[in-house]
MARGU-162905 format. One record per atom (N, C-alpha, C): residue number from 0; chain; residue in one letter; atom name; x, y, z. Coordinates in nm, 2 decimals, always signed. Last residue first. Layout:
! MARGU-162905
+-----+------+------+------+--------+--------+--------+
: pos : unit : code : site :      X :      Y :      Z :
+-----+------+------+------+--------+--------+--------+
: NUM :    A :    A :   CA :      X :      Y :      Z :
...
+-----+------+------+------+--------+--------+--------+
***
This chain:
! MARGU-162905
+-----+------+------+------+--------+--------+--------+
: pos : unit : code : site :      X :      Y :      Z :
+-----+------+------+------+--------+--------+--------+
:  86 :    A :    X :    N : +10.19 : +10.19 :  +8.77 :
:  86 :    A :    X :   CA : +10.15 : +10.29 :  +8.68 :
:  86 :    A :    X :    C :  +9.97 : +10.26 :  +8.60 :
:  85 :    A :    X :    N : +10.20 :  +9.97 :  +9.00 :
:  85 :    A :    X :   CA : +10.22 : +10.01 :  +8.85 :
:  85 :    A :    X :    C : +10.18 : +10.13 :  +8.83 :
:  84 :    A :    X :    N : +10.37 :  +9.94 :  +9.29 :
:  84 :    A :    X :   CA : +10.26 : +10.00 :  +9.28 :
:  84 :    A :    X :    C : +10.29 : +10.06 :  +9.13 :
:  83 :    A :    X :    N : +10.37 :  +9.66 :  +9.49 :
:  83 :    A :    X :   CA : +10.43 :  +9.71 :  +9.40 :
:  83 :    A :    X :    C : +10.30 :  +9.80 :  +9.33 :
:  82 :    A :    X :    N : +10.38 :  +9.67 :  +9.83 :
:  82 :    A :    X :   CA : +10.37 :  +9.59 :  +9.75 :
:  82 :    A :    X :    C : +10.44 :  +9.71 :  +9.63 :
:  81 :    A :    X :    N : +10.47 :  +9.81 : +10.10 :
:  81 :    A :    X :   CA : +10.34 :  +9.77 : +10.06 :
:  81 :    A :    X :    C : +10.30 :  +9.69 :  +9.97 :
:  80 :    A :    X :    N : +10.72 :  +9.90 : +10.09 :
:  80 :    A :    X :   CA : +10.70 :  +9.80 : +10.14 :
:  80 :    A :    X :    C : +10.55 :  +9.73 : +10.16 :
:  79 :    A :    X :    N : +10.72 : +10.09 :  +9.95 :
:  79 :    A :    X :   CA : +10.73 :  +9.99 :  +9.86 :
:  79 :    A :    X :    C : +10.72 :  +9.88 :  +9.97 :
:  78 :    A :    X :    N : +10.42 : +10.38 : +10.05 :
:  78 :    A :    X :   CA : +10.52 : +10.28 : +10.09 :
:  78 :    A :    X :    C : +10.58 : +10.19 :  +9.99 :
:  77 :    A :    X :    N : +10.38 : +10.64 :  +9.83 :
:  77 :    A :    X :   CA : +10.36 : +10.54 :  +9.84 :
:  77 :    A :    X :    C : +10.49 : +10.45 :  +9.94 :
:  76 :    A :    X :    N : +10.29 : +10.95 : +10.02 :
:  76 :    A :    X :   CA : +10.40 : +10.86 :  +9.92 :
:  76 :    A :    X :    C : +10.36 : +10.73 :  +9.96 :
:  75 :    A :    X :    N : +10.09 : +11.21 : +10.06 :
:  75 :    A :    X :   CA : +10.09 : +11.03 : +10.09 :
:  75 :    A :    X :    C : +10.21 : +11.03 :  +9.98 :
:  74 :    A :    X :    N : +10.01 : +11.44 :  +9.96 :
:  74 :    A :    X :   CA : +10.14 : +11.44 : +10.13 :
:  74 :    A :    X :    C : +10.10 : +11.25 : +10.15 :
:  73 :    A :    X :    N :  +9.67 : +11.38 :  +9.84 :
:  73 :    A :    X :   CA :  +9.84 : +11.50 :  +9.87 :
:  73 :    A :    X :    C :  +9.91 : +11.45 : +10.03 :
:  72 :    A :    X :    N :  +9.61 : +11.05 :  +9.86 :
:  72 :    A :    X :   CA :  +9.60 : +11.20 :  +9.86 :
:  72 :    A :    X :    C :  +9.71 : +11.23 :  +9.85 :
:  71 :    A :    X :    N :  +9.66 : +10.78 :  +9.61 :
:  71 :    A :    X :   CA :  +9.66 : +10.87 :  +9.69 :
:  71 :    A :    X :    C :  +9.65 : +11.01 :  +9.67 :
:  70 :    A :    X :    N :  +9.42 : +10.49 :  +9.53 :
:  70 :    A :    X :   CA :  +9.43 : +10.65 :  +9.52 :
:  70 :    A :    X :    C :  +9.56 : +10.72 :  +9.62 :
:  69 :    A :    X :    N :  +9.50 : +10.22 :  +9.37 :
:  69 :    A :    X :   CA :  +9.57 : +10.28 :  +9.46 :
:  69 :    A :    X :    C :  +9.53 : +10.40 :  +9.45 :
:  68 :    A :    X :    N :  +9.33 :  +9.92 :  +9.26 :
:  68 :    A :    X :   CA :  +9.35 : +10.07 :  +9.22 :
:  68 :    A :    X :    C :  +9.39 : +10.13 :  +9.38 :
:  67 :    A :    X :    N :  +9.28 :  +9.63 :  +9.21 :
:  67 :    A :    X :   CA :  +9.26 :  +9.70 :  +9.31 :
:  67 :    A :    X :    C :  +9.37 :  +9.79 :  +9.26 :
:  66 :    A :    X :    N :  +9.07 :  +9.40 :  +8.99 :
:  66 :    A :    X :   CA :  +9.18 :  +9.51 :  +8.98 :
:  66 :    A :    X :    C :  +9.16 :  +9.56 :  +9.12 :
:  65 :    A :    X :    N :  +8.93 :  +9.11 :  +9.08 :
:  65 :    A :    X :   CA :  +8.91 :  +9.22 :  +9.05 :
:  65 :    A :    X :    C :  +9.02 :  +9.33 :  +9.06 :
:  64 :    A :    X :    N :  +8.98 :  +8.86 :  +9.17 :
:  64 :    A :    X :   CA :  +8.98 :  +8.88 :  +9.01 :
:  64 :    A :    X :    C :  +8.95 :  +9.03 :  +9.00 :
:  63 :    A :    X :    N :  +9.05 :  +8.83 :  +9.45 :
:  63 :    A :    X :   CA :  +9.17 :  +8.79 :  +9.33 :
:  63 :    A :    X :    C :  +9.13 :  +8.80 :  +9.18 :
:  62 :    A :    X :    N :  +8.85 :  +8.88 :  +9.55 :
:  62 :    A :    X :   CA :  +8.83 :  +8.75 :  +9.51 :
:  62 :    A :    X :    C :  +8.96 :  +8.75 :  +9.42 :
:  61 :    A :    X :    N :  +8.81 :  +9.18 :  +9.60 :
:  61 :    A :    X :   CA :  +8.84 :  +9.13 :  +9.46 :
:  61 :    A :    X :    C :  +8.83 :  +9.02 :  +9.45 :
:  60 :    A :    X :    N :  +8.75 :  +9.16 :  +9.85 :
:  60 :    A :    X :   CA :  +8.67 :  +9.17 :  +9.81 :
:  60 :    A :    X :    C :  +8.69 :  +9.17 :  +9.68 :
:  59 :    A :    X :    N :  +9.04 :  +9.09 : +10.02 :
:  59 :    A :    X :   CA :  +8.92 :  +9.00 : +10.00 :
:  59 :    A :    X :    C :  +8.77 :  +9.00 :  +9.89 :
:  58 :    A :    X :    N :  +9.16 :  +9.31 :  +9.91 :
:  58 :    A :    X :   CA :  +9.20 :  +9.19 :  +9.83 :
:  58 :    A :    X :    C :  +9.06 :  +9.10 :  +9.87 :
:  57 :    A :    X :    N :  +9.08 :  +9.47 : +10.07 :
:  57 :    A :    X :   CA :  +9.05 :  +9.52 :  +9.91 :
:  57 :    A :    X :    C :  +9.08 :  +9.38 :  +9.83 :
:  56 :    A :    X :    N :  +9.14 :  +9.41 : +10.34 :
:  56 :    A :    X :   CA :  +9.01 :  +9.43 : +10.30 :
:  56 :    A :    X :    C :  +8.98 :  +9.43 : +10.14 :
:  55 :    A :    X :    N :  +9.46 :  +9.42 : +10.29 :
:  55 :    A :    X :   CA :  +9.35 :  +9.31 : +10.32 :
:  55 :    A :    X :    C :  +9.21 :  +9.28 : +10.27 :
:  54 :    A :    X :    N :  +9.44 :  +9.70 : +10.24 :
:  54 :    A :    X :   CA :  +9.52 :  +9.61 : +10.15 :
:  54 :    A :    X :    C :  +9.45 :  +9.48 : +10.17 :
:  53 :    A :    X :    N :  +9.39 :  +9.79 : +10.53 :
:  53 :    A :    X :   CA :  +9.27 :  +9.83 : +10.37 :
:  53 :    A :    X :    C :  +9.31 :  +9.77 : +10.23 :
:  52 :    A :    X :    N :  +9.56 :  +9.67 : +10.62 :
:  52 :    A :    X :   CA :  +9.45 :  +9.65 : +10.71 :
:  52 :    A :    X :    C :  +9.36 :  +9.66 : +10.59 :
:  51 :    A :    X :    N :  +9.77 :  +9.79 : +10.58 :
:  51 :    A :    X :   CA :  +9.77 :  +9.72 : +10.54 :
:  51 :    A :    X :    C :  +9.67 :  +9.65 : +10.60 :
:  50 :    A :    X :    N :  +9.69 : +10.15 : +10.64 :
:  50 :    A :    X :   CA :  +9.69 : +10.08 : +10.53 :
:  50 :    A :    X :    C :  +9.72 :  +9.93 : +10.49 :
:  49 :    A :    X :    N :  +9.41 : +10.12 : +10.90 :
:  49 :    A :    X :   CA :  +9.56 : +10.12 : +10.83 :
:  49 :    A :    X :    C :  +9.61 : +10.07 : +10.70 :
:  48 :    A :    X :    N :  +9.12 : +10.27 : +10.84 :
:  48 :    A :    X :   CA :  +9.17 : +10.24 : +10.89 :
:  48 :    A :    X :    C :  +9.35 : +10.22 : +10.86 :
:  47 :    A :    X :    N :  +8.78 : +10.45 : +10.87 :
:  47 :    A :    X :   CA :  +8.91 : +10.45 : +10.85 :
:  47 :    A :    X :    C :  +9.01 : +10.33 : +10.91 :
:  46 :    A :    X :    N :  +8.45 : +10.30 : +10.78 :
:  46 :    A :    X :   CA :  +8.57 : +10.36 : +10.88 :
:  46 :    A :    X :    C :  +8.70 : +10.39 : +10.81 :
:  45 :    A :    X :    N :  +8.26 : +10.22 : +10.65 :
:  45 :    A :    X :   CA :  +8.31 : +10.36 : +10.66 :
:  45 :    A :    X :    C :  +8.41 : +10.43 : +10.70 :
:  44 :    A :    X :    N :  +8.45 :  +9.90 : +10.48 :
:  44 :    A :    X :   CA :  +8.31 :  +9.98 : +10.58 :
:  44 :    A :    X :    C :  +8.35 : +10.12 : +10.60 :
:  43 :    A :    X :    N :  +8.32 : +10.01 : +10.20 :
:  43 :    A :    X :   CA :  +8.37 :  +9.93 : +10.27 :
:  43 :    A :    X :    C :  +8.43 :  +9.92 : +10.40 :
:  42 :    A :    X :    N :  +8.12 : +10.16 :  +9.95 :
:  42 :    A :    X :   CA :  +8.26 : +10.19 : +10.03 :
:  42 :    A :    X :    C :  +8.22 : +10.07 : +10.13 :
:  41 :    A :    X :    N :  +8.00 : +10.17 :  +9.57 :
:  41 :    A :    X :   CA :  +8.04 : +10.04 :  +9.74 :
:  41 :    A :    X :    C :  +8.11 : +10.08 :  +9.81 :
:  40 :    A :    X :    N :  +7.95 : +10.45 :  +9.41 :
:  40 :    A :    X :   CA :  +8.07 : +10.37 :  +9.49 :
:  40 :    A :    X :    C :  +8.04 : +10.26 :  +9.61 :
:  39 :    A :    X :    N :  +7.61 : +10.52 :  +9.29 :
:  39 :    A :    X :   CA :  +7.74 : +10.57 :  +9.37 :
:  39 :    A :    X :    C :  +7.85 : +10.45 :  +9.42 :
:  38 :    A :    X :    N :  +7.52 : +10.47 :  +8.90 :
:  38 :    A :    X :   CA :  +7.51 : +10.45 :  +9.08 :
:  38 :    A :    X :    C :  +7.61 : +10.50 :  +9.16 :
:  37 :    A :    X :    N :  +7.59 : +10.52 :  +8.66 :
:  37 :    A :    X :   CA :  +7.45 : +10.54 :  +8.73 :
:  37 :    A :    X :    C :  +7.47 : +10.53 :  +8.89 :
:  36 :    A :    X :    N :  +7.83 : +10.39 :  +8.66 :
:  36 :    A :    X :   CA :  +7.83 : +10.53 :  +8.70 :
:  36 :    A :    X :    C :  +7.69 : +10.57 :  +8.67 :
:  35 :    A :    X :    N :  +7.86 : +10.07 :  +8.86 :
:  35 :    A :    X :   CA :  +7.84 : +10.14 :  +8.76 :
:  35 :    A :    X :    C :  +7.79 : +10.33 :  +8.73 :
:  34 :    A :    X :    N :  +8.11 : +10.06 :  +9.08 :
:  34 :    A :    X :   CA :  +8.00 : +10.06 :  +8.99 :
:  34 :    A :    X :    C :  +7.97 : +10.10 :  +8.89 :
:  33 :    A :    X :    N :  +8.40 : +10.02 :  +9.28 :
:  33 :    A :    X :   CA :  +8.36 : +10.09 :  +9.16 :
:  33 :    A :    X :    C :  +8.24 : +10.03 :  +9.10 :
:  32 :    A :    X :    N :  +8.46 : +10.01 :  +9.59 :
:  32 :    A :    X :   CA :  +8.41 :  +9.91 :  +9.47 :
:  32 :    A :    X :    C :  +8.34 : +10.03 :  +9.35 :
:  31 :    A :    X :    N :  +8.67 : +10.14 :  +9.84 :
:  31 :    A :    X :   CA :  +8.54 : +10.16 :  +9.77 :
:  31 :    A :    X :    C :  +8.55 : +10.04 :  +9.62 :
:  30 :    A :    X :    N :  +8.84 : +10.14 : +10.20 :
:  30 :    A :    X :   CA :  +8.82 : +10.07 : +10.08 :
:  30 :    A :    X :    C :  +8.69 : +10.12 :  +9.98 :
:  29 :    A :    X :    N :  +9.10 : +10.38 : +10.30 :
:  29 :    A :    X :   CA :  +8.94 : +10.28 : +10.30 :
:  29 :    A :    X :    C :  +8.93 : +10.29 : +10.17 :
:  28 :    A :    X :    N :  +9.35 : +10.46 : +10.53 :
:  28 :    A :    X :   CA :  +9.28 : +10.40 : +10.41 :
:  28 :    A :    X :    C :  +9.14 : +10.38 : +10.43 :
:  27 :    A :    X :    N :  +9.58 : +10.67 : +10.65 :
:  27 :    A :    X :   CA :  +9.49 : +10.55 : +10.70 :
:  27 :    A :    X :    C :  +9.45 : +10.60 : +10.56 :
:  26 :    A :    X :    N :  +9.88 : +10.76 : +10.84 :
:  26 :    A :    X :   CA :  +9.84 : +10.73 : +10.71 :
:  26 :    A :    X :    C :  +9.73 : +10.63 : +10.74 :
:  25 :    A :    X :    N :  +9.91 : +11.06 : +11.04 :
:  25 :    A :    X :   CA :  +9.91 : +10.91 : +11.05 :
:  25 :    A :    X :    C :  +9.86 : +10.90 : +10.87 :
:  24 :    A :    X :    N :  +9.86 : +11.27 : +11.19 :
:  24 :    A :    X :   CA : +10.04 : +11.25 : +11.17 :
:  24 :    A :    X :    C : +10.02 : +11.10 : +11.13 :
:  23 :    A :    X :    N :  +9.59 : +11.34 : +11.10 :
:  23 :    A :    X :   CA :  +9.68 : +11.38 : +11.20 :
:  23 :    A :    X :    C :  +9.84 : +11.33 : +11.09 :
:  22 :    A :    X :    N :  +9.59 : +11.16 : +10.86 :
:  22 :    A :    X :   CA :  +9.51 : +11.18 : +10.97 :
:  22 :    A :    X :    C :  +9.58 : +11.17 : +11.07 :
:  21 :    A :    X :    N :  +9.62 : +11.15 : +10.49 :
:  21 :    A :    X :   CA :  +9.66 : +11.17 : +10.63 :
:  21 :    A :    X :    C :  +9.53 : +11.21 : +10.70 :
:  20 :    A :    X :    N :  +9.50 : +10.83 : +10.26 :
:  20 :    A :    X :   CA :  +9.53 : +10.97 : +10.29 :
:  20 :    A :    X :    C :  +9.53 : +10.99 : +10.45 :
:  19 :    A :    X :    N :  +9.42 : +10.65 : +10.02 :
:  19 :    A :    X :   CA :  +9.49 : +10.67 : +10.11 :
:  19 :    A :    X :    C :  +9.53 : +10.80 : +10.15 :
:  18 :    A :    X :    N :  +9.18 : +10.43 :  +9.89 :
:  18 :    A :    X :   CA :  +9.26 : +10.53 :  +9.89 :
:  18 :    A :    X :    C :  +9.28 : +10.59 : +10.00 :
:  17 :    A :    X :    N :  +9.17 : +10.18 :  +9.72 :
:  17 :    A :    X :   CA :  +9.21 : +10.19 :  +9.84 :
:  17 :    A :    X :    C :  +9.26 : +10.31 :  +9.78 :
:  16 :    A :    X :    N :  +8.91 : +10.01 :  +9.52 :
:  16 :    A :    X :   CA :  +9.00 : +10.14 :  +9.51 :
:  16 :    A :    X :    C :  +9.03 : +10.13 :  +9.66 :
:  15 :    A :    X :    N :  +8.84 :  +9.75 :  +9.28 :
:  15 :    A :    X :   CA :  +8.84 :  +9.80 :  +9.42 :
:  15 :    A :    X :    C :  +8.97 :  +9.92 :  +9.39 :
:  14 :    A :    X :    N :  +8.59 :  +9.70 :  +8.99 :
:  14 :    A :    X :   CA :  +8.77 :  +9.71 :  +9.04 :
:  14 :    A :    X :    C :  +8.77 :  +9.79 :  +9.15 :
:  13 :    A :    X :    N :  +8.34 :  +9.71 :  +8.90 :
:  13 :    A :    X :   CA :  +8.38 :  +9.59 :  +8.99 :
:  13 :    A :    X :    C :  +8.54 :  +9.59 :  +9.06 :
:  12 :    A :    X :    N :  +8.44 :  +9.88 :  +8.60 :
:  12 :    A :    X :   CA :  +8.34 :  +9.79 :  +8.66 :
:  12 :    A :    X :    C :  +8.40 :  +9.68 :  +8.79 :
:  11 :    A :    X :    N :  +8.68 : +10.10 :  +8.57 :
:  11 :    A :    X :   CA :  +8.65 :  +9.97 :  +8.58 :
:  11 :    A :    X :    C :  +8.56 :  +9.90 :  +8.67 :
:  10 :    A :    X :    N :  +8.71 : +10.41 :  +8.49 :
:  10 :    A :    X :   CA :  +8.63 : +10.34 :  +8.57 :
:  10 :    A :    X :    C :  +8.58 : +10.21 :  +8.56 :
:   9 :    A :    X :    N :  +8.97 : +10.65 :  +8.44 :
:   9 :    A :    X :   CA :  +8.92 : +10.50 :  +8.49 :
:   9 :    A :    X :    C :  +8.86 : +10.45 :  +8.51 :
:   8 :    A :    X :    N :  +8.96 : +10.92 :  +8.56 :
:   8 :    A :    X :   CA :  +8.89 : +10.91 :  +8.43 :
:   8 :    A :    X :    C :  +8.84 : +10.75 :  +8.34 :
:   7 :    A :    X :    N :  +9.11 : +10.86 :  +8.79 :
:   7 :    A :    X :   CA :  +8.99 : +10.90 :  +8.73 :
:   7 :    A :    X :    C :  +8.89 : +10.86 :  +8.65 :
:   6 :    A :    X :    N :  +9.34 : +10.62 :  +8.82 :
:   6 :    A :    X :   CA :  +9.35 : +10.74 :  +8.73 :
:   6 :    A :    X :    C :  +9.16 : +10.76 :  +8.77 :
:   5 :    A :    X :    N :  +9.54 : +10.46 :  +9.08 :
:   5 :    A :    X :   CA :  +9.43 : +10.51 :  +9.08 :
:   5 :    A :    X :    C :  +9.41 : +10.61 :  +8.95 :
:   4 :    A :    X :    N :  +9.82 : +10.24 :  +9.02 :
:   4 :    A :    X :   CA :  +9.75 : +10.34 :  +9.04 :
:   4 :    A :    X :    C :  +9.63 : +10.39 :  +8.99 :
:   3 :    A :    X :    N :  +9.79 :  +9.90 :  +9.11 :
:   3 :    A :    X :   CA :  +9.78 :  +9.99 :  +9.00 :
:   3 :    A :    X :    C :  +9.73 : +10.13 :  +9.05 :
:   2 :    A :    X :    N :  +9.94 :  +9.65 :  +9.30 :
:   2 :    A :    X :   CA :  +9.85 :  +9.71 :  +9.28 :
:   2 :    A :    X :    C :  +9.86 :  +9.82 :  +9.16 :
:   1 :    A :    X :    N : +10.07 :  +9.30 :  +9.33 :
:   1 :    A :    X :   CA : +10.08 :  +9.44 :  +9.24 :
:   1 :    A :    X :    C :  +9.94 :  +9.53 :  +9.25 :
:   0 :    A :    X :    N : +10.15 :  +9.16 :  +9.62 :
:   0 :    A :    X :   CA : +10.05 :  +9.18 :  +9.51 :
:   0 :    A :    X :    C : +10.07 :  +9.31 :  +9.45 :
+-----+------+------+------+--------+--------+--------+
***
């Protein structure tokens, strides 16, 4: 699945965000749903977890129609073995 990187200033109604960042010596994720900017972000569940674990989750909750957006933090490179990550 192609994903798209994460911009800011982006805010697509209903489009899932996995963003990704270190813990410890480890790379973990979690999921948020973009709203409307009256309101705060759907996050999914609180926890942390692995990144293809937050790839799963993000996909379920698009239903395959909703964009899923790639944040990363500082000191994350994207895996390709993750999928494909557009611009």
């Amino acid at each position: 699945m192609p994903y798209k990187a994460y911009q800011p200033e982006v805010r697509t109604p209903d489009a899932i965000i996995v963003k990704l960042y270190t813990s410890g010596d480890e790379i973990r994720g979690y999921v948020r749903k973009i709203v409307d900017p009256a309101k705060n972000d759907t996050i999914f569940p609180g926890e942390e977890m692995e990144p293809e674990a937050a790839f799963k989750l993000a996909a379920s909750h698009s239903e395959g129609e909703a964009t899923i957006f790639i944040e990363l933090t500082e000191g994350v490179q994207w895996d390709p073995d993750w999928g494909d990550l557009l611009p």
